[in-house]
N, C-alpha and C positions, 0 to 999 in steps of 0.2 A: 504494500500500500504506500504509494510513494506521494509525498505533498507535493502541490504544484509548486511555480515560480507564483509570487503576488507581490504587489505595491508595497512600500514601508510607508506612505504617508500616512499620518495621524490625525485626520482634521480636528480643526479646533472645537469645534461641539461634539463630537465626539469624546473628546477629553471633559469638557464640560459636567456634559451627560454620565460619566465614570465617577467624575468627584461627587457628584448629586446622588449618585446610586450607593456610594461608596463612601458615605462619611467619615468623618475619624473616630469616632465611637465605635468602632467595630468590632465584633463578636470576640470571643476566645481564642488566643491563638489558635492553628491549626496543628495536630502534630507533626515532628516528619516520621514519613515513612517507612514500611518495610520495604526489603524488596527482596525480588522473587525470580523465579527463569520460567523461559518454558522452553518443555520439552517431548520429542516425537520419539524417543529412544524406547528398542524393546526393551523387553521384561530382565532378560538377560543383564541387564545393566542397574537393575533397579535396586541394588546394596550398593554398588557402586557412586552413582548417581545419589543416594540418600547421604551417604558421607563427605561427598563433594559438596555438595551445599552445605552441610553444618559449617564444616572446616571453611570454607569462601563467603559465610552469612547470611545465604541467602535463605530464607522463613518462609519461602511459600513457593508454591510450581503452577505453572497451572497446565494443562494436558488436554488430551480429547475423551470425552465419550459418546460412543457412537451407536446408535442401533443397529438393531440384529450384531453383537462385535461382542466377544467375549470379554468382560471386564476384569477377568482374574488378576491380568497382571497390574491394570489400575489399582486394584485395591489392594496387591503386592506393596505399589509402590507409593500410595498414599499410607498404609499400616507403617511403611519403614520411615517416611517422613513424619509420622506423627508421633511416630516413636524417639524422634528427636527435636521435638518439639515447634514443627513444622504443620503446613498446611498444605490442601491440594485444590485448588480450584480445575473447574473441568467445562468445557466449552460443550454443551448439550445437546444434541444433533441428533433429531430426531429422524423419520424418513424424509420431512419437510425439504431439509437439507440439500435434496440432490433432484429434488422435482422442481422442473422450473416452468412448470405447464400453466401457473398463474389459476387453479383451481378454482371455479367459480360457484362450487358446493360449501358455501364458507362455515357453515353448521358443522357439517363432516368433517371438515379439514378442520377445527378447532379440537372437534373431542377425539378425532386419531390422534390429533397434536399431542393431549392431556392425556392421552389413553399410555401413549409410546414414552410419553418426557416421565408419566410416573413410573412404567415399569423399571427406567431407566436409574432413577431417582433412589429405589425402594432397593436397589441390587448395591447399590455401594453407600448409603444415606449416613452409616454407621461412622464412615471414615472420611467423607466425603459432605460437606457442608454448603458451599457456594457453587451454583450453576449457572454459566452464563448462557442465555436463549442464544440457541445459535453461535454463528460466528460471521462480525462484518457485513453482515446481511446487506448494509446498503451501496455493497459492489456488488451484489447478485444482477446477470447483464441484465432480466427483466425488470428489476427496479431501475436498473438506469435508464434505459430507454423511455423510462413514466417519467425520471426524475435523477438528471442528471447530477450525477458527483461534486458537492462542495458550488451547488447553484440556488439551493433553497435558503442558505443562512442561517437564523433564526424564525422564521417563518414557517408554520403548518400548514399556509394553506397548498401547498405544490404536492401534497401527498393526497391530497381531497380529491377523490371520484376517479382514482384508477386505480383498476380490476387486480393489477398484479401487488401491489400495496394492499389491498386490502384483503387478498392473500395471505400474505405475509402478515402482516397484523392478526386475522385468524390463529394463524397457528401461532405468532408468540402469547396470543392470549391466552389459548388453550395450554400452555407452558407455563406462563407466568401460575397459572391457576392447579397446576400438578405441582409445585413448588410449595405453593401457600397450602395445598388439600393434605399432601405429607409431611408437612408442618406440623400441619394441625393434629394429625391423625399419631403422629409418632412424638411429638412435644419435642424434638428435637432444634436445635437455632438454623434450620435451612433458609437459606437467602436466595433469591431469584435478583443475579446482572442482566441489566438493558446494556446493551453497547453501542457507542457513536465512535464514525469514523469521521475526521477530518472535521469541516468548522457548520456540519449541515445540523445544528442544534434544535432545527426546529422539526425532526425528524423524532426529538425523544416526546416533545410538545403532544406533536399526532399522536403516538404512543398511548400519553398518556389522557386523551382527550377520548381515545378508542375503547380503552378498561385497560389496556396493559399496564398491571402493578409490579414493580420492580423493586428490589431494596439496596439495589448499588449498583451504580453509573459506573458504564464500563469506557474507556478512553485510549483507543489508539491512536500514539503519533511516531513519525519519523521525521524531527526536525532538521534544517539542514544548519552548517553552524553560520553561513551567512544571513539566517532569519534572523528576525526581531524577536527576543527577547519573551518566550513562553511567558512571563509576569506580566505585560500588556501586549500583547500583539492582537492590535484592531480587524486582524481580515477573520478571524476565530468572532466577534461581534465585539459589542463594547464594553470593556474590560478584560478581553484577552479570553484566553480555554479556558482558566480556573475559575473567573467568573460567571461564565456561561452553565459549566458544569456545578456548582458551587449554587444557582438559582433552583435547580431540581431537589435542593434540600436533603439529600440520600450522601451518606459517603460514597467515596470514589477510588476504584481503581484501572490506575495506569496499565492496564492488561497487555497491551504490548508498545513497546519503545525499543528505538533501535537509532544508529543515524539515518538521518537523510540520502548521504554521499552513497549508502551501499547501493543505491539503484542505479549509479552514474552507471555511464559504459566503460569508462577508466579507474573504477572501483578495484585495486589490487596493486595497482602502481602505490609507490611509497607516498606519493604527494596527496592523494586521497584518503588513504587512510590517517594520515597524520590528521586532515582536515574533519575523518570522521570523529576522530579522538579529540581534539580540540573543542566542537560543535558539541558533543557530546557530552562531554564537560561540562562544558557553559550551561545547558539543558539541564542538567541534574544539580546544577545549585539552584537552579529559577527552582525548578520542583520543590527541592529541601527549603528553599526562601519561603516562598509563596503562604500565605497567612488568609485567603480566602474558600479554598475549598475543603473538605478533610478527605484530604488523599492518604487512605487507608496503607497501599502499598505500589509499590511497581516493579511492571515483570519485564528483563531483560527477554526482547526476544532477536536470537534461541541460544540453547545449550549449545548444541552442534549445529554442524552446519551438515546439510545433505545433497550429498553429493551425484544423490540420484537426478536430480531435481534440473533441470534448467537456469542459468541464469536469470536474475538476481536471486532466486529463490533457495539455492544452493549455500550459499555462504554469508545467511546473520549470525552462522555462531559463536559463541562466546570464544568454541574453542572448536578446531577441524573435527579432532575426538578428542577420549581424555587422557592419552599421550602428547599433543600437541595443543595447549594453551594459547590463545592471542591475546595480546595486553590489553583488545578488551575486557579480557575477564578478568586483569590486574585491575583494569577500571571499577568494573561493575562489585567487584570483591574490597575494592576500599569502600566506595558510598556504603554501602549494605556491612562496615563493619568486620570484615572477613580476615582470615590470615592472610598474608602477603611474606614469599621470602625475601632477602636481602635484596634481593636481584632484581624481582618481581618489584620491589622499589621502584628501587633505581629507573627503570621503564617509565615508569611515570614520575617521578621529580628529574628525572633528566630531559622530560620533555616539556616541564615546567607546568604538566597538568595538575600536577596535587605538590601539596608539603609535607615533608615529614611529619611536623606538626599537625598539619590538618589529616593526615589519613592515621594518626594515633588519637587524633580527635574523634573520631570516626567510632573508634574501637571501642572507646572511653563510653560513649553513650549519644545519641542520637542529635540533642541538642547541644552539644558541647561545642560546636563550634559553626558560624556563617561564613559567608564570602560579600562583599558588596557587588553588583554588575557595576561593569562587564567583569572582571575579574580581568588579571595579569594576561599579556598574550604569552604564547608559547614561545618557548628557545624552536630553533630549527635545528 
């Protein structure tokens, strides 16, 4: 999911309109976050994989479950995560998933929805707490073609009166509703995530205008590091992502982050990846800064990278496998608190992304330490 190119201008009412929303009496800080990976690795990995994260900090995962798919090894690898005091979110995918026929039996397609997300629900519920409906739904090509990507804003009304959206609403409501019904039924804390991609915020609005009840905003970005500053950037609406998402009143997680740069076509050269590592940086103090929304956690994506895959789809990993480490994962392993060796430093205060100071800051405790923007540029 790659952000586009957009304007930096800031109109002056715009700015207006932020300070008027946005008094100085403002709520309780926000915490910072955890943060998390996700990952597509078999089961074979799953001790593996649960020791990796304690040791690197990272608290949470979040994975697939899928219908008709054997979950054994999910709840494998959610039991060894929780056994270390960890979490697994899992992206819910019902048959909905993979029909993109725009169903126009919207009764039906809600309680298969409800029928398939509970069976889904009830087979891992024990180990397994947060379910996001779906996945990025609003790339699916028959939503685009109703309602094109990052073109609605904050505005509901582009999703009003077509057939393929109202689909799609069907079945997440029939989802949203096997969430809440196994809740209730088992007393358990199950949470049902809505998720927004990019700045089309008036897509959760619909949602929520349609009965779709949700209990955590889901939020995919890949910034690039010559954006504007995730703490305000106007082309997300007025007040930036955090205030947009931060208006839905639901905590929030950062379900997938990555940089921007990995979708270039020069994505591998040394000069991009520094540039992802740089932007990437800068993005994850806005995040840790940020005092408006309550961003629960955020999940590096991915573990690995898969090699099956096609470009760019092939290399977000943190690391090739886990013989072979990328300093993104020295990145994502200081934010998130993690061990780092000598060396593993080095990587990063030799490239002037972190201080020794600040990634023992890190360690110490979440709020122990800020950065002001922009923060320091990098050595070359």
């Amino acid at each position: 999911m790659e952000e586009p190119v957009r304007p930096f201008a800031f109109p002056a009412a715009a700015l207006a309109f932020v300070f008027a929303a946005f008094p100085a009496s403002a709520p309780v800080p926000a915490p910072v976050p955890d943060f998390g990976i996700i990952s597509h690795h078999d089961g074979t990995l799953n001790e593996q994989v649960a020791w990796l994260m304690r040791q690197r900090g990272f608290k949470h995962a979040r994975m697939d479950l899928m219908w008709e798919r054997d979950p054994s090894a999910l709840r494998d690898q959610a039991s060894r995560i929780r056994a270390n005091g960890g979490t697994v979110q899992v992206s819910l995918q019902v048959a909905y998933q993979w029909d993109h026929s725009c169903n126009r039996n919207l009764a039906s397609l809600e309680q298969q929805a409800h029928d398939q997300a509970a069976t889904l629900i009830n087979a891992v519920k024990d180990v397994i707490h947060d379910f996001e409906l779906l996945n990025e739904v609003q790339l699916r090509p028959e939503i685009q073609q109703e309602v094109t990507w990052n073109s609605a804003g904050t505005s509901a009304a582009p999703y009003k009166g077509k057939p393929c959206v109202a689909a799609l609403t069907a079945a997440l409501r029939g989802m949203s509703r096997a969430v809440a019904d196994v809740r209730a039924s088992s007393g358990l804390p199950l949470r049902s995530i809505l998720g927004v991609v990019g700045r089309d915020f008036g897509y959760l609005s619909y949602m929520r205008q349609q009965g779709v009840q949700w209990d955590v905003t889901g939020f995919h970005v890949y910034p690039k590091a010559d954006q504007r500053s995730l703490l305000a950037d106007p082309w997300y609406g007025p007040g930036g992502p955090f205030a947009q998402l931060a208006s839905f009143g639901k905590p929030v997680h950062v379900n997938e982050l990555n940089c921007g740069e990995i979708y270039a076509p020069d994505f591998g050269s040394r000069a991009s990846v520094e540039k992802c590592l740089r932007g990437l940086t800068r993005h994850l103090w806005a995040i840790r800064r940020q005092q408006v929304a309550h961003i629960e956690a955020v999940y590096f994506y991915e573990l690995f990278d898969e090699p099956q895959k096609e470009a760019p789809e092939n290399r977000f990993g943190l690391m090739q496998d886990l013989a072979h480490p990328k300093v993104l994962l020295f990145l994502a392993s200081a934010f998130a608190g993690g061990a780092l060796s000598a060396g593993e430093r080095l990587e990063l205060t030799s490239r002037g992304l972190l201080t020794d100071a600040e990634i023992d800051a890190f360690r110490v405790g979440p709020a122990a330490t800020s950065r002001a923007e922009p923060g320091r540029p990098a050595r070359d």
